[in-house]
C-alpha positions as CSV (number, residue, x, y, z in Angstrom):
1,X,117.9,92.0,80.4
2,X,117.6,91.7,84.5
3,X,114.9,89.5,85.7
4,X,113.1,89.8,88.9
5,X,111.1,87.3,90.9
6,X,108.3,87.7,93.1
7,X,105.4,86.5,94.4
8,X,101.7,87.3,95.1
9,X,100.0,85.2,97.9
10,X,95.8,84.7,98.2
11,X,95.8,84.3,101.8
12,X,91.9,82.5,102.8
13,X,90.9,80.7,105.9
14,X,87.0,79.4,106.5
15,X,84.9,81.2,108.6
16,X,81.3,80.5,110.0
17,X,80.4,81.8,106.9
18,X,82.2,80.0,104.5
19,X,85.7,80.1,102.4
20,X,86.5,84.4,102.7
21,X,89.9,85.5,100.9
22,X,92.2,88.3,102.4
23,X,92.2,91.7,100.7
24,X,94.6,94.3,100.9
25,X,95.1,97.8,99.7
26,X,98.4,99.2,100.0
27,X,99.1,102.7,101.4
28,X,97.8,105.3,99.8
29,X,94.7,103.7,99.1
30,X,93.0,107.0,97.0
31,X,95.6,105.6,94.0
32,X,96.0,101.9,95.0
33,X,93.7,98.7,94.4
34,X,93.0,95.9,96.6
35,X,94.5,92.8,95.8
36,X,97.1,89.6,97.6
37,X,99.9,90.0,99.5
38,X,103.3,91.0,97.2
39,X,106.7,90.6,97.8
40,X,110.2,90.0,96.4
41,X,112.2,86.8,96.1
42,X,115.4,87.1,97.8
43,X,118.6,85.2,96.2
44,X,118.6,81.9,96.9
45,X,115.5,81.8,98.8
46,X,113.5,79.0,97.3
47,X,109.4,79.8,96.7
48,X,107.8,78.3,99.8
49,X,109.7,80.6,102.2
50,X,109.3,83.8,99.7
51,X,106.1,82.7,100.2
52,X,106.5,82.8,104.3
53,X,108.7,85.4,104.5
54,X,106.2,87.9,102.8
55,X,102.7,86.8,104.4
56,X,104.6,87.3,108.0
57,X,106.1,90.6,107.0
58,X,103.3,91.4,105.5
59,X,100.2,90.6,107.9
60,X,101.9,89.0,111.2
61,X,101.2,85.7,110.4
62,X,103.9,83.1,111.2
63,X,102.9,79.6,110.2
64,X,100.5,78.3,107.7
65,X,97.8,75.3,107.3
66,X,98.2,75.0,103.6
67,X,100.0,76.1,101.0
68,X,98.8,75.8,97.5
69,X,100.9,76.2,93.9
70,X,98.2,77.7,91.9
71,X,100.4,76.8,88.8
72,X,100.4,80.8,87.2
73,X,102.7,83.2,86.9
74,X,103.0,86.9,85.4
75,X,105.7,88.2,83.4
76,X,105.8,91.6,82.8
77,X,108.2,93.9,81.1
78,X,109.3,97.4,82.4
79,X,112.0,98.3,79.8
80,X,115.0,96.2,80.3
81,X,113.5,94.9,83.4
82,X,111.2,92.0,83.4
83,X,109.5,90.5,86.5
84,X,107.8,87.0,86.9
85,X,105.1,86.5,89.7
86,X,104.7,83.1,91.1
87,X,100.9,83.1,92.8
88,X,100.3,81.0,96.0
89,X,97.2,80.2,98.2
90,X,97.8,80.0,101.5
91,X,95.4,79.0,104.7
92,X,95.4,80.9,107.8
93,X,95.4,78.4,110.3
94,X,92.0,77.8,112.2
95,X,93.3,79.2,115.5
96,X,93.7,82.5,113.5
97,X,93.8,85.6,116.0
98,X,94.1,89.2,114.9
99,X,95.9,89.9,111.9
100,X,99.4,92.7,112.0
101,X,99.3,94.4,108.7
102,X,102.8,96.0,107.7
103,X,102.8,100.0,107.8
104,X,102.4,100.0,104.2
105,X,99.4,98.8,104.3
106,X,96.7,101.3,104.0
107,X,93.0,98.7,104.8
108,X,92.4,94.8,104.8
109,X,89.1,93.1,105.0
110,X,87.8,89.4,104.4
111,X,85.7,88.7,101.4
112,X,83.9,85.7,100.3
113,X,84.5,84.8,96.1
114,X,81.9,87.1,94.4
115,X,83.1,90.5,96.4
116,X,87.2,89.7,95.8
117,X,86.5,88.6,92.3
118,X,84.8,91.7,91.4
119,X,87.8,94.0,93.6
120,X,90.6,92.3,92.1
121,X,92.3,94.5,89.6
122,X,94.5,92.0,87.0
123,X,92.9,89.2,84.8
124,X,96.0,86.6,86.2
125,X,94.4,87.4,90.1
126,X,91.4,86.5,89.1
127,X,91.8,83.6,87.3
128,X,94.0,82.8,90.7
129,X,91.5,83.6,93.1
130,X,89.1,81.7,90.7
131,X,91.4,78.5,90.4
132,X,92.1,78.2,94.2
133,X,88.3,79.0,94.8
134,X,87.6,75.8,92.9
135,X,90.1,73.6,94.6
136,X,88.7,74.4,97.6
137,X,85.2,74.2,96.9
138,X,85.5,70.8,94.9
């Protein structure tokens, strides 16, 4: 059986109006859902700079404030393939300018916990988004 490694990466930052989580859709957005930033594992790259690698690829962001091992994964099996998910929370730093989504990326907005929660479409994000929203808030 191959085995493939990823991660997904809850981006947040706080803003005047409190702790707001990044959302993206992916291109095309009519048969995607909104959810964290994706990407692969390469070999030998270890998960902090997955973790790096994909945020700047993915929105233009180069450096981080804080990263946080939410301590859940996702296995899922595709046939002979299986792929484990590692999930991260990541803060945009507080000198955050404008963002640079990747072309793939079809819309991105900020949402504060109740909107995100209710967009997110897999029980592991929200139980991530719900486990980093109380490690921020406590």
């Amino acid at each position: 059986m191959e085995i493939g490694h990823g991660v997904r990466v809850f981006v947040y930052h706080f803003a005047a109006s409190g702790l707001e989580f990044l959302l993206l859709r992916p291109k095309p957005s009519q048969e995607s859902f909104w959810g964290p930033i994706r990407g692969v594992i390469q070999p030998a790259e270890n998960l902090e700079r997955a973790v790096l690698r994909n945020v700047r690829q993915e929105i233009g962001l180069s450096r981080a404030e804080q990263l946080v091992d939410l301590e859940l994964r996702e296995v899922s099996s595709f046939g002979d393939f299986q792929q484990v998910d590692w999930l991260f929370g990541l803060q945009a730093p507080s000198s955050l300018q404008q963002l640079a989504p990747a072309p793939d990326i079809a819309e991105w907005q900020w949402a504060v916990f109740p909107s995100i929660y209710e967009r997110l479409d897999s029980d592991v994000n929200r139980r991530a988004v719900m486990r980093l929203q109380t490690l921020l808030a406590g």
